[in-house]
N, C-alpha and C positions, 0 to 999 in steps of 0.2 A: 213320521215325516212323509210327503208326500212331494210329488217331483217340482209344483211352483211355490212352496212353501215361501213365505217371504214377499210375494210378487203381487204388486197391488195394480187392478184395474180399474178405472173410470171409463163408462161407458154410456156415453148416449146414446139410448139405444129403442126400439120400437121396432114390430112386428118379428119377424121370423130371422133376418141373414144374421147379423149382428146375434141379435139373442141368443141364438143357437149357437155361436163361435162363442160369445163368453159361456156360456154351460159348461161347453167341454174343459175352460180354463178354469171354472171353477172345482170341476169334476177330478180336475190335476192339482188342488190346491190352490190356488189363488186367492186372494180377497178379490172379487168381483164387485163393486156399488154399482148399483145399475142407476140413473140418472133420468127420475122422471116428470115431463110434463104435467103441470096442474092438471088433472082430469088423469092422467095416469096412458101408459103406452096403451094405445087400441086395439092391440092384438087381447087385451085382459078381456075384453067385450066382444070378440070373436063369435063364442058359443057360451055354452053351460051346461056340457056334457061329464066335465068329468066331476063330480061331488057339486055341481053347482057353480063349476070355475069354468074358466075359458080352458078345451083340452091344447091348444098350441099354448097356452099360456104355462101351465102346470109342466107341459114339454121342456120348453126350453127355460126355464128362470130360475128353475131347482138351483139353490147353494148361491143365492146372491143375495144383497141388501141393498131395499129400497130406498132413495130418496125422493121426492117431490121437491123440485126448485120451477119459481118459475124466472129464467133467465133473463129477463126483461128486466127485473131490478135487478138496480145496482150490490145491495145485498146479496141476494142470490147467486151472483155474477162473481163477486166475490170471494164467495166461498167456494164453488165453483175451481177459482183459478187454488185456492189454497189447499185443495186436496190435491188439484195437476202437480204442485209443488212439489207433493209427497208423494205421486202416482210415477209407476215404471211404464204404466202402457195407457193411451188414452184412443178409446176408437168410438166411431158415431156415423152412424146412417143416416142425418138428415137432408131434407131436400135440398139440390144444388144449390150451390151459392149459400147455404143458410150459415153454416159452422165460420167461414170468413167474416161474415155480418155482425157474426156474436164476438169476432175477436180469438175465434178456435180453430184460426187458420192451421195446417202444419207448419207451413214458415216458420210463423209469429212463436207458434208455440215451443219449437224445436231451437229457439233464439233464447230463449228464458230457460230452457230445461232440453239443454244439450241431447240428458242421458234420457229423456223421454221419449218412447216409441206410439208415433199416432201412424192411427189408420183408418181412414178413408174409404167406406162401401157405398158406391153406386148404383144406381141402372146402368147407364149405358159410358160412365166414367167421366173426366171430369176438364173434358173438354170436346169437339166435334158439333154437327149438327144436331144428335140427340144427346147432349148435355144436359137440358134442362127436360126434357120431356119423362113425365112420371111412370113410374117402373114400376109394377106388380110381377110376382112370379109368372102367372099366367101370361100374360102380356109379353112377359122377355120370352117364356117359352115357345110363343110365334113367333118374333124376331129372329131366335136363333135357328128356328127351319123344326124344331123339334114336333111339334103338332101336323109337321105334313109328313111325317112318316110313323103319324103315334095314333094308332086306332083299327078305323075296316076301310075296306076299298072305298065304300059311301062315306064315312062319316071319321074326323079327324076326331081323339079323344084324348082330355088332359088324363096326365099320369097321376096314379091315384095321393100321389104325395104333394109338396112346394119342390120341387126338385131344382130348379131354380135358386129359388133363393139354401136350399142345403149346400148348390156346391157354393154361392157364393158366401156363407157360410164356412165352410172347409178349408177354402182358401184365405180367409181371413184368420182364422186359428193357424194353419200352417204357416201364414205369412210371421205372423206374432212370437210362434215359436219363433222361427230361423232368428227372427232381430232381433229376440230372448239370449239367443246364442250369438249372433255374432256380438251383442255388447260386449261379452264377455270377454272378449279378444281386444276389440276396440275399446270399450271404455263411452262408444257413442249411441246413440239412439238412432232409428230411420225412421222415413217416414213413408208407410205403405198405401198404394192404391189400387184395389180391387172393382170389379163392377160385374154385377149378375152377367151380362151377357160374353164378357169375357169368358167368366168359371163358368157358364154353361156350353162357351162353345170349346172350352178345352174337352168338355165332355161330348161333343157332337163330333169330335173327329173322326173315326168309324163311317158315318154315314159321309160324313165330308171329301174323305181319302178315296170311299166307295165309286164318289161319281165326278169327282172335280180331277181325274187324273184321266177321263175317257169311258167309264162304267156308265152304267145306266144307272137313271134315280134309282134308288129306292122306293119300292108300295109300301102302305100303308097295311099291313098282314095280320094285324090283330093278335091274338095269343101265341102266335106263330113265327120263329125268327124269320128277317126278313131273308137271312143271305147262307143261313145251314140249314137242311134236313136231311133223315127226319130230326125236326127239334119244335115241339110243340105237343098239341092234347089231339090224343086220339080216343073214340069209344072204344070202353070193353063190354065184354059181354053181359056184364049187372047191370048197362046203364049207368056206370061211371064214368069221368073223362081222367085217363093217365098222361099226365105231362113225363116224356121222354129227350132225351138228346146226344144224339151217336156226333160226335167231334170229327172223327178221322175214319178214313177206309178201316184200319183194322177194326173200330169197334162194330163198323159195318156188317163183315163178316161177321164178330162174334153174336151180334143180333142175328141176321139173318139165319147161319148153324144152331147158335143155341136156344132161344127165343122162339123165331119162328118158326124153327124145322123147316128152313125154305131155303138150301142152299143154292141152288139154282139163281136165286135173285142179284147173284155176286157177278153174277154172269151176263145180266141182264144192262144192254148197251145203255138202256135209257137211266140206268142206277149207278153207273162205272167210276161216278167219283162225285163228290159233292155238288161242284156247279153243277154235272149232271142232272141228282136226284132233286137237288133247288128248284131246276128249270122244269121239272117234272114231279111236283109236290103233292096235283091235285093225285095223279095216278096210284105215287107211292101213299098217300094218306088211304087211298081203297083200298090198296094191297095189305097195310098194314091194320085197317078196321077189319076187315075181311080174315085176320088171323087173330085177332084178339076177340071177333064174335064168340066163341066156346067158352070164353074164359075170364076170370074174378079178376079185378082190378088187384086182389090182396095177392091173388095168384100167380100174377103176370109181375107185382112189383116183387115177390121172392124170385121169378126167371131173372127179370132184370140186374136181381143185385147179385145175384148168383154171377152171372157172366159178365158181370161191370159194368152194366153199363145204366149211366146217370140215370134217376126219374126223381118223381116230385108227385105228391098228391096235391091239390087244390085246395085249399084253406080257407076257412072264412078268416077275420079276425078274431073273432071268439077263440077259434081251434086254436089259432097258432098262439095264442095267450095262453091255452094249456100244452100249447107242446111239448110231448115227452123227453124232445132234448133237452129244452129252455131246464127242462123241470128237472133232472137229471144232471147238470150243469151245475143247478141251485144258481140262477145266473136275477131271479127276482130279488127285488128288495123293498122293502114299504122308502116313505119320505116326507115331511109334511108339507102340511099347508094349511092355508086359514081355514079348509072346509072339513082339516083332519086327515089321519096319513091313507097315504092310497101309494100304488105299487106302481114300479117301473122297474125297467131293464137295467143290468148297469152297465158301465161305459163299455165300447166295443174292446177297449185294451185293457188286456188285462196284465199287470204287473205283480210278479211273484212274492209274495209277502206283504201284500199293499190293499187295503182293503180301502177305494174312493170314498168319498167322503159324504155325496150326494144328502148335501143340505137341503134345508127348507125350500118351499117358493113362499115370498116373503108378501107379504098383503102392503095393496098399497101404501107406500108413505111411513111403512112400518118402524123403518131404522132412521127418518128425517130428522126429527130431537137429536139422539145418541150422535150424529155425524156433526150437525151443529155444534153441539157441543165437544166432540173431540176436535175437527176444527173451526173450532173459534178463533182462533188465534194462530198467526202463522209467516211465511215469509210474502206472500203475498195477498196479505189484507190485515187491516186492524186487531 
């Protein structure tokens, strides 16, 4: 058994926000159909990286079944409404205005199927001045201020993920639970509305809080926190760079006593407390190159864990595909797909006794026949 056993999704769904929340639903059990466009979701023509498939596409679609409708006909249109009939949850990211046009209002549809939960992802949500205006992750990523504190003092730089659309992604899964749950009380469905720039600015509040209360912006700092040190990559003495990050005055001290052999530095007015050593980052990055010249990156990361305090080596993604926790964990699992099984993470939760399920990613149009045919026939169509 697994925790949505039972719970059938209908998802219109394309590129990254959406696709990604059903994953994880699928990943909890659910039947997921993913609902797709003649020509198939665009994100499948992304790349052909991973076995010759699109790598966003193999990401997020794992454990669902394809259909191909094209909603224009009334046939398709049809069938369509006759699986909503028998769907607990219906979500869809198409362009404003478009899901009303087809008849797949919330409203309308929450009038025929009480206990149905729809949900709703936008750009910029689904009314205002940018209503209609078209939403890329990138795109929302400038809107919500994230690109002017994300890079080097010259030059703004996107974060190496869709961060964007993942949280609005998150929030559409968290959203779906909770209305999962509250039916269960109720007996009724809701009807959720999410939009990238929203879930990323619930994510931007840190820098928000930082300077909308009297602080100063935020720079743009590179590998570097903008607002704790030390908390970034310093050289060692092989020519590595060690990412370190002291939190609090005591870890301070224990750096400086154990680490450095520099106690004296505790003492030092320009280092006396965080905002201090912040305001004074270029100086303490010399002090602290200047003590890790003599010495191994391997070397310095046994001082560090010896006396507590946080670091990190620098990873390609090669390395962290073999990382010895990952691997230690046993946290891989193969999965297929049309190009043949290939490997991925499993889901971040883990649940004790429960091994996810992390089905196929389903080749175009693969499941269209079998749904036709299951339904065929129904309360809402011939």
């Amino acid at each position: 058994m697994q925790p949505l056993d039972g719970v059938t999704v209908v998802s219109l769904e394309q590129a990254v926000a959406v696709p990604f929340a059903t994953r994880q639903l699928a990943d909890l059990g659910a039947r997921v159909i993913k609902v797709e466009r003649p020509g198939g979701d665009f994100a499948r023509d992304y790349d052909r990286s991973a076995g010759g498939l699109s790598a966003y596409f193999v990401w997020i679609n794992r454990g669902k079944e394809s259909a191909v409708l094209d909603l224009k006909t009334d046939a398709d249109r049809a069938l369509l409404d006759r699986m909503l009939a028998r769907a607990d949850v219906f979500v869809q990211n198409l362009a404003p205005g478009a899901a009303d046009r087809l008849g797949l209002g919330a409203e309308r549809l929450r009038t025929r199927h009480p206990r149905l939960i729809t949900c709703s992802l936008s750009g910029y949500g689904p009314d205002g001045p940018y209503r209609d205006k078209k939403a890329y992750d990138l795109l929302v990523q400038c809107e919500a201020g994230l690109l002017s504190i994300t890079g080097t003092q010259g030059q703004p730089a996107r974060p190496g993920i869709s961060v964007a659309d993942i949280a609005g992604g998150m929030y559409v899964l968290t959203g779906i639970l909770t209305a999962l749950y509250e039916r269960e009380h109720t007996g009724e469905g809701s009807a959720l509305e999410v939009s990238l720039l929203d879930a990323l600015g619930e994510w931007m509040g840190h820098p928000y809080h930082s300077q909308a209360h009297g602080g100063p912006p935020l720079a743009r700092s590179g590998a570097r926190h903008p607002s704790i040190s030390p908390y970034g990559h310093y050289r060692t003495g092989d020519g590595a760079q060690l990412y370190l990050s002291v939190q609090n005055d005591r870890e301070w001290v224990l750096l400086c006593e154990r680490v450095l052999g520099r106690p004296d530095l505790t003492r030092d007015p320009r280092f006396a407390d965080n905002p201090l050593r912040r305001a004074h980052d270029g100086q303490l990055t010399e002090v602290l190159e200047g003590c890790f010249a003599e010495r191994t990156a391997d070397g310095l990361t046994e001082a560090l864990d010896a006396a507590g305090i946080a670091n990190a080596r620098l990873r390609t993604v090669a390395e962290f595909a073999d990382h010895p926790q990952l691997a230690a964990r046993d946290r891989w699992r193969t999965f297929g797909t049309p190009a043949g099984p290939l490997r991925g993470l499993l889901p971040p939760v883990t649940v004790a006794g429960r091994e996810p399920p992390m089905g196929p990613v389903p080749a175009l149009g693969e499941h269209t026949a079998s749904l036709r045919e299951e339904f065929a026939a129904g309360p809402e169509g011939p």
